[in-house]
N, C-alpha and C positions, 0 to 999 in steps of 0.2 A: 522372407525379406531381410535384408543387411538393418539393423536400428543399431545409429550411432547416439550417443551420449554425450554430448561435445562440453565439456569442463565441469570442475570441481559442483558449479550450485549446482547443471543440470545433474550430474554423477547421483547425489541426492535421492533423486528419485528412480533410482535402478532398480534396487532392493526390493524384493515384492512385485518387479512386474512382471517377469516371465510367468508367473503363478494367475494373475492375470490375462493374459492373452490363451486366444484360443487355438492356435499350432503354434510349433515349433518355430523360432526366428532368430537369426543371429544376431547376438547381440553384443557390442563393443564401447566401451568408456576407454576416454581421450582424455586429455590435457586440456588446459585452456591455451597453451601453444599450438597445439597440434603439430611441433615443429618435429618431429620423429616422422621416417620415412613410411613407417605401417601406420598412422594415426593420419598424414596426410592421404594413403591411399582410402584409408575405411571414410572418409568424410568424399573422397571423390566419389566412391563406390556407393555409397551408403543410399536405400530405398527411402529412407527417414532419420531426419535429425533433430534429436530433443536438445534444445541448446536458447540461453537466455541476449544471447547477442550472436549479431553475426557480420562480417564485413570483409571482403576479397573477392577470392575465385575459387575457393578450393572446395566448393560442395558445387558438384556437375550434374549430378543425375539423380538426386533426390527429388521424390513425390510429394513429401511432407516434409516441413519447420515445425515439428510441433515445440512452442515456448510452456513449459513444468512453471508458469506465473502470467498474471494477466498482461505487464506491460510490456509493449514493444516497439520500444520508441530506438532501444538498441540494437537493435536488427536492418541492416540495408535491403531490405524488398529489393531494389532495382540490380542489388550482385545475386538473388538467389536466380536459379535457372527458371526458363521459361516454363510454365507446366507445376510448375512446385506450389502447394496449394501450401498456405502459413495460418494456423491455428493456432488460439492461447489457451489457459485455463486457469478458472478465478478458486473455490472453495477456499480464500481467505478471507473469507468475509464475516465469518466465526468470531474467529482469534480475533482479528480487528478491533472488533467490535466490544469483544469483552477487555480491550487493551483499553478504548477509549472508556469507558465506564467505571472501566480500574484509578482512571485518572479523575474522574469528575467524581464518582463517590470521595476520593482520596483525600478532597479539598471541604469535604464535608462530614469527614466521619475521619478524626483525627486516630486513628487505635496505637499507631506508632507513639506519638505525642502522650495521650491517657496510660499506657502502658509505662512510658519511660516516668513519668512524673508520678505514679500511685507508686511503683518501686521505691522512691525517694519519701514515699507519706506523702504527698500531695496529692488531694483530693479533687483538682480542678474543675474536674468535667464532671463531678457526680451532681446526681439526682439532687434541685434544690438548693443549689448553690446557686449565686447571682452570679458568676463572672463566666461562668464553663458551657454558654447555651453554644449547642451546635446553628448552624445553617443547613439545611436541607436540599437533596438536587432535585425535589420536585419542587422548589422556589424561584428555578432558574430555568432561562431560555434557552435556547443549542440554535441557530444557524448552520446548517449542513449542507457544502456547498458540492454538488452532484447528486444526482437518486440512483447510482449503479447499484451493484451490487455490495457495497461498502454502506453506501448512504441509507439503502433500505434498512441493512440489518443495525444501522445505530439509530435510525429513525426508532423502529418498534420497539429497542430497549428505552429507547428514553422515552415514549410514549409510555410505555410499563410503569414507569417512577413517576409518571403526573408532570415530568418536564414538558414546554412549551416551546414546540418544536415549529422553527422555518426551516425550509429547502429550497434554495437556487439551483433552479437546472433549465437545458436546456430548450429541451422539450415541456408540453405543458402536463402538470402532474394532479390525477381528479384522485382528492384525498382529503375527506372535510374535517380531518383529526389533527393539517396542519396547514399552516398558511406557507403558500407555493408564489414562488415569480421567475421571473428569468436572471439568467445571469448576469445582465444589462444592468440589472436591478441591484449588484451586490451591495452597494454606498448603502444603499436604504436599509437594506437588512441586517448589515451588521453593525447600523445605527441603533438596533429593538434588539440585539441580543447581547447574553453575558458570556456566550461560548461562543466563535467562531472555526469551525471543523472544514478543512480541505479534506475531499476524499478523489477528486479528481485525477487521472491520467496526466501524462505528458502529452503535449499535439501541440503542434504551431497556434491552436488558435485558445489552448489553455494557457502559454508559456506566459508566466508576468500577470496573468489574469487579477489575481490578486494584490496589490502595488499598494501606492501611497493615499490614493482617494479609498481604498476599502478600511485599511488600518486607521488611517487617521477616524473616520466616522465611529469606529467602535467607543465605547465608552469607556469613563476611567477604568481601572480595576477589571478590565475584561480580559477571559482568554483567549487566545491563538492558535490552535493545532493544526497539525499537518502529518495525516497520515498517508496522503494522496502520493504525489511526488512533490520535491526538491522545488522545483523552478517554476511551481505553479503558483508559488508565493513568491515577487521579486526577493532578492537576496538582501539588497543594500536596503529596501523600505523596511522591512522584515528586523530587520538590525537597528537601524534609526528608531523606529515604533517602539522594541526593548530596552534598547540602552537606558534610557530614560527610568525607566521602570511603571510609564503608565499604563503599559498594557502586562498581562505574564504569557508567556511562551511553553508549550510542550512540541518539543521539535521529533518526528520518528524517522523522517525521509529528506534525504540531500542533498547540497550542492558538489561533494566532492567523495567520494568513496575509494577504498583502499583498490590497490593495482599493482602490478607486478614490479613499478617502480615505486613505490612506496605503499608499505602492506598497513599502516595504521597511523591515517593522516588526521589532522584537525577536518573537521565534517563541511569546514566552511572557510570563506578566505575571511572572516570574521570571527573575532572570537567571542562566538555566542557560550562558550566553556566560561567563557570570567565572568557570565551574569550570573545574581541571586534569582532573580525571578522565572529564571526559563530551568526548566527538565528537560534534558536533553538524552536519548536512547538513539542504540544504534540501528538503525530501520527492521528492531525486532517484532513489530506491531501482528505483524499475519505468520511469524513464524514461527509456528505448532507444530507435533504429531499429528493433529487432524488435518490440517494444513499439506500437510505432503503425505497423507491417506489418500484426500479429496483428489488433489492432482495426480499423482500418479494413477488413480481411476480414470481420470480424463483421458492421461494417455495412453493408458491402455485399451480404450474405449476408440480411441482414433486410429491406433493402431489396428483393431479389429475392423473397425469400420471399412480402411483401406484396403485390405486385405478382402474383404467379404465384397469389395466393390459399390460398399453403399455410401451416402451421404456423412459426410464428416460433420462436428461440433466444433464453435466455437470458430467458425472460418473468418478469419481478419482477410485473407485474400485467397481467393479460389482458384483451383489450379488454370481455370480458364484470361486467370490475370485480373 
């Protein structure tokens, strides 16, 4: 089979996968143009395309879209060809995970702070002093809004530390180790916590999910994360809610990303950069070594699949439509 590679992030995942699959397949990495006259025939040609977006006409005869990442909100379904079955893959749920843990221990276990101040003779945080007591993250709540694959795996770590774990999702979740509602529900729940964590996708019916009745209910001195997507937390409430500084912010996922017209933009048409209280990263949260292990198993796993004529993983839409 022809497998094209269509741009730089899917390219990413090349390396390592011929070693993988089980016969011999031609394999081609392209541009995120594909404006070269061999890179637009391998994408027309092509039996399979691993690529993070997609939008025209210039992939005709491909079987498989596999997306090397879960979301695929950048993908036009209705330009791929009829027949073309569109698969994703998650194994970021790791990394994620240990990113958010990175950040809530962080707030409770100062070592940056304790380190710079004993250099100086400052004893602050030792043993036995009145002013240096830590706070603890099995003291603290977490609100986690989805149970995917994201949401599980920060569930069980904060479950590990003794934190007092909610999950808003959609479907109903039997888990008597944490108190579960629906999404309907979020005002209420992130009334009872001190972390609120987005893990959710993009979809029309997540877009804004999050807004000004969720934010405003949380309490003073609470946090806000978003490692889900961008748009699942409105942009402008999201902004209003911070500026002020009563809630703090850790932003990982965005409103605006670099592009070939501009390769390193502000993340937002708000300048969430001139707050003290927000942490701002650039949607490094699932981007590991194991991370692009995991997936490029996937796709090579689908590639066999297709090839062997069996059932594919991880089908967002089946080649039957």
């Amino acid at each position: 089979m022809k497998i094209v590679f269509y741009g730089a992030n899917a390219a990413t995942f090349e390396p390592g996968l011929s070693e993988q699959l089980e016969m011999p397949h031609e394999i081609t990495v392209i541009s995120d143009a594909a404006d070269g006259a061999k890179e637009a025939q391998a994408l027309a040609t092509a039996d399979v395309v691993v690529g993070v977006l997609y939008a025209g006409d210039s992939v005709q005869n491909a079987r498989l879209f596999q997306l090397p990442a879960a979301g695929y909100d950048k993908v036009d379904m209705a330009a791929l060809p009829e027949g073309c079955a569109v698969c994703n893959a998650f194994g970021h749920e790791n990394a994620i995970a240990e990113y958010v843990m990175t950040v809530l221990l962080s707030r409770h276990v100062p070592l940056v702070d304790a380190d710079a101040r004993l250099r100086k003779g400052d004893w602050h945080y030792w043993a036995g002093g009145p002013n240096g007591l830590r706070t603890e993250l099995g003291q603290q709540s977490i609100g986690i809004v989805g149970h995917g694959h994201i949401g599980k795996a920060v569930k069980e770590r904060a479950l590990a530390f003794g934190t007092r774990v909610f999950v808003a999702n959609r479907s109903a979740i039997e888990d008597p180790r944490i108190t579960a509602c629906g999404l309907d529900e979020l005002p209420n729940m992130a009334a009872q916590v001190d972390v609120l964590l987005n893990t959710l996708p993009l979809a029309d019916q997540t877009e804004g999910m999050i807004g000004t009745d969720v934010l405003s209910a949380m309490p003073d001195g609470a946090l806000i994360m978003n490692v889900g997507r961008g748009p699942v937390i409105d942009e402008d409430a999201l902004f209003d809610a911070l500026k002020g500084g009563r809630l703090n912010g850790v932003i990982d996922t965005w409103y605006i990303y670099p592009s070939a017209e501009d390769g390193a933009p502000q993340p937002s048409h708000h300048p969430f950069h001139e707050l003290p209280n927000v942490t701002i990263t650039p949607h490094m949260s699932g981007w590991t070594t194991g991370t692009i292990a995991r997936r490029t198993a996937t796709v090579a796993e689908n590639i066999n699949r297709l090839a062997r004529g069996d059932a594919l993983i991880n089908v967002i839409r089946s080649a039957a439509g």
